[in-house]
C-alpha positions in Angstrom: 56.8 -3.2 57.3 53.9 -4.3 55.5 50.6 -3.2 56.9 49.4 -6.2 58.0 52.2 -7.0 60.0 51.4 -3.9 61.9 47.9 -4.3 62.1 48.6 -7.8 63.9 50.8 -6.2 66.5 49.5 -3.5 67.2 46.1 -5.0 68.0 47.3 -6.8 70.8 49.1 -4.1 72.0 45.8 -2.1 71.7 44.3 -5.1 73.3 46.8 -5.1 76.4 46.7 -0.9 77.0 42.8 -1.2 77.0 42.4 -3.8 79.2 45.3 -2.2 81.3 43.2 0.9 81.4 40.0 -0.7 82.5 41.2 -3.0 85.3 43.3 0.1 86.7 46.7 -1.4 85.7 47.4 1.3 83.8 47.7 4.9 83.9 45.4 7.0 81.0 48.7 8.9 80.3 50.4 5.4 79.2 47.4 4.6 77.1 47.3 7.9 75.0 51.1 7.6 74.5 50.7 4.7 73.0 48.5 5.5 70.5 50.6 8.7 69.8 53.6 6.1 69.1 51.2 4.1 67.0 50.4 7.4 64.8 54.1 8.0 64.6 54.9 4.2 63.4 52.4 4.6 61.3 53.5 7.5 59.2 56.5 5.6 58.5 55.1 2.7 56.6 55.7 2.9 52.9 52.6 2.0 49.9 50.0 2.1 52.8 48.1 3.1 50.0 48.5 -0.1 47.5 47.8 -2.3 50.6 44.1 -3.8 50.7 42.2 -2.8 54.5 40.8 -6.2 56.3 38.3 -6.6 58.6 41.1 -6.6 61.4 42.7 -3.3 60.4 39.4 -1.8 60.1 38.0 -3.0 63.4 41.8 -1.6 64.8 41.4 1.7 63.3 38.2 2.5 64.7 38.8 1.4 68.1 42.1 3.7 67.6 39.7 6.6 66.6 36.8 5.6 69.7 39.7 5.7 72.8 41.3 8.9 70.9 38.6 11.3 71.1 37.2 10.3 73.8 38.5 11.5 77.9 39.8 9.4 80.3 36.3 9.1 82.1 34.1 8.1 79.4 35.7 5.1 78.9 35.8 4.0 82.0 32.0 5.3 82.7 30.4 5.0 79.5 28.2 1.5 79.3 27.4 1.4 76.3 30.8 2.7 75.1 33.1 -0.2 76.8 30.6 -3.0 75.2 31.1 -1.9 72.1 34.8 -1.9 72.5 35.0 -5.2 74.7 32.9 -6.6 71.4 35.8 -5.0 69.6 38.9 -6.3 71.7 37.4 -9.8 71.7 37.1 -10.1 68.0 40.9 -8.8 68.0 41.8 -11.6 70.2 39.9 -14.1 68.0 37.4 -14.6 70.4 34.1 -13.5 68.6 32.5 -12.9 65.1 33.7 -9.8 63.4 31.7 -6.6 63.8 29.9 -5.9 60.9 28.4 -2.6 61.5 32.1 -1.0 63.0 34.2 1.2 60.1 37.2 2.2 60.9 39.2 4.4 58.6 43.3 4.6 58.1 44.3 8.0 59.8 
């Protein structure tokens, strides 16, 4: 699988578990097992390295990183936090301008 390909669907999964989350339709547990599954997908794709980041995979990878090391109850409490990320899940969704000042790095 090519990296973009991956990028593309796992952004709307990232999308779905997130919103999930928020609007209580989905268990924390269920949200940080999926990104474990995306780390483990990940590993497996092959030349990650000749591949060229977009804007996408970058704005993917660092909301990867932001609901990974984070608990449960800052993102559902933190203000600041969730706009940041509902910014985020919009632009993966193709509903807004891409972030410029968000970096997000390949694990």
């Amino acid at each position: 699988m090519r990296v973009q390909s991956f990028i593309d669907k796992k952004s709307s999964q990232l999308v779905m578990h997130m919103n999930g989350f928020w609007y209580d339709n989905l268990p924390y547990k269920t949200l940080e097992a999926f990104l474990w599954d995306t780390l483990e997908e990940w590993s497996a794709i092959e030349q990650k390295d000749t591949q060229i980041y977009t804007h996408k995979e970058r704005i993917f990878w660092h909301l990867f990183h932001e609901t990974q090391f984070v608990t449960a109850a800052t993102l559902q409490n933190d203000k600041v936090l969730k706009q940041e990320i509902a910014y985020c899940l919009e632009y993966l969704q193709n509903n807004r301008p891409c972030p410029l000042d968000v970096v997000g790095m390949r694990p």
